[in-house]
C-alpha positions as CSV (number, residue, x, y, z in Angstrom):
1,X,0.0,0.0,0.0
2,X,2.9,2.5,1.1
3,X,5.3,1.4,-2.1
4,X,1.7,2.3,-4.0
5,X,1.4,5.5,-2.9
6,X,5.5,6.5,-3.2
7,X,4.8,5.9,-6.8
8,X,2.1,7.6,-7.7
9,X,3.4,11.0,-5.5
10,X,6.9,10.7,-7.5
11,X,4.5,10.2,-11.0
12,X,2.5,13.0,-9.8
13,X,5.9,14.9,-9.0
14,X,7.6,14.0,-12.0
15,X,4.3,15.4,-14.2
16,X,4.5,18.7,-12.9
17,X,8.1,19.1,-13.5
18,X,7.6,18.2,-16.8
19,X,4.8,21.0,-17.1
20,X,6.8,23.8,-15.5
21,X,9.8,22.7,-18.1
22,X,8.0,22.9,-21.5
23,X,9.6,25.2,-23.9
24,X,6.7,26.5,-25.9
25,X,7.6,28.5,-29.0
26,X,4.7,30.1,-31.6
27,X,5.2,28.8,-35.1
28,X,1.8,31.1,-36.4
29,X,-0.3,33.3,-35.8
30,X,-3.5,33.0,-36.0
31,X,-7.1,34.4,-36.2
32,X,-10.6,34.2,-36.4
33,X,-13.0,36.1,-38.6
34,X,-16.5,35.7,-38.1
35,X,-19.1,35.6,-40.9
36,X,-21.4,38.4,-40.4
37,X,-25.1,37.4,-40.7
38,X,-28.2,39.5,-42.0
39,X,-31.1,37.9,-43.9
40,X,-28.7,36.9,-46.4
41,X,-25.1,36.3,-45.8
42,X,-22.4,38.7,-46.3
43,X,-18.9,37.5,-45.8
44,X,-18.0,34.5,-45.8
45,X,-15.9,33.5,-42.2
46,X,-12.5,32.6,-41.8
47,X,-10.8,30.4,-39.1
48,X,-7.0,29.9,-39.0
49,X,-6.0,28.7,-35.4
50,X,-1.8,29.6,-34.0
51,X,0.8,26.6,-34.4
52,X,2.7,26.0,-31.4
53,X,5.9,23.9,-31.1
54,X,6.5,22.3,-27.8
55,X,9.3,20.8,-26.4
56,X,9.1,18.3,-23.2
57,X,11.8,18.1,-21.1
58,X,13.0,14.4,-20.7
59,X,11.8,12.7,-17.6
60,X,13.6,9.7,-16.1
61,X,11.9,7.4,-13.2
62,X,13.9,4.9,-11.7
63,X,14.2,3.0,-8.5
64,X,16.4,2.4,-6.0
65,X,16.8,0.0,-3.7
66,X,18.0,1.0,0.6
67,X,17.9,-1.5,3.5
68,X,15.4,0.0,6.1
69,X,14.3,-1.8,9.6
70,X,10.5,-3.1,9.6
71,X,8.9,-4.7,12.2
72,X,8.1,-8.7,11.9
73,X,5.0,-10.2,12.9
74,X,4.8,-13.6,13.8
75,X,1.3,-15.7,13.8
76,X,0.7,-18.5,15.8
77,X,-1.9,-21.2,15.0
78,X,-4.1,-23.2,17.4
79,X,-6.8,-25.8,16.9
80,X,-10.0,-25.6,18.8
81,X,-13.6,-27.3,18.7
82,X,-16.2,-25.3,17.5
83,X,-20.0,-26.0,17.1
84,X,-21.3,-24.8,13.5
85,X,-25.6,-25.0,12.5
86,X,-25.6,-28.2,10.0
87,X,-29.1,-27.3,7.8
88,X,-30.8,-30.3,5.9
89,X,-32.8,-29.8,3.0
90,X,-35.7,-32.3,1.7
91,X,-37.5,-31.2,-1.1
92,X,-41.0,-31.0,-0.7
93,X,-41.9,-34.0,-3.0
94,X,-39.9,-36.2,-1.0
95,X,-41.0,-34.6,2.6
96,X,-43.1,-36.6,5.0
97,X,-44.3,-34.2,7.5
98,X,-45.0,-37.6,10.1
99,X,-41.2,-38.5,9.9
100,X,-40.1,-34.8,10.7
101,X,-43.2,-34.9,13.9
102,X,-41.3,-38.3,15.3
103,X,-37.6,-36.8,15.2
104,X,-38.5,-34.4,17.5
């Protein structure tokens, strides 16, 4: 549970370094012209969007291993008698109610 959650805060870590280490650079501008609407149209629109280039820094996640002291648990095992419900089933097409009267 503990080794789980080391790797996903050093995931998590390693994402946000590699957001704050982008290197974004504008390759285009860009624009938007709207058409412009009456009962008939007018213009007709245009739509050209901005290129970016983008650059992600090289991330690198690795392990290691280091000796650490951890406490051992030992279990120890013991037989014992128990009583536990034991449940019967006839089905009714074989039941005779007189038989189940004289058990009891």
């Amino acid at each position: 549970m503990r080794k789980t959650a080391f790797v996903i805060a050093g995931l998590a870590a390693a994402a946000s370094i590699a957001l704050v280490g982008c290197d974004v650079q504008k390759t285009q501008e860009g624009h938007v012209q709207m058409p412009k609407y009456e009962v008939s149209k007018t213009q007709e629109g245009d739509v050209k969007l901005p290129k970016y280039d983008v650059d992600a820094p090289k991330v690198d996640v690795t392990t290691t291993q280091k000796d650490i002291t951890v406490p051992k648990v030992e279990v120890q095992k013991e037989e014992k008698t128990v009583t536990l419900p034991k449940v019967e089933i006839t089905p009714a097409k074989d039941r005779d109610d007189k038989k189940v009267a004289e058990k009891k």
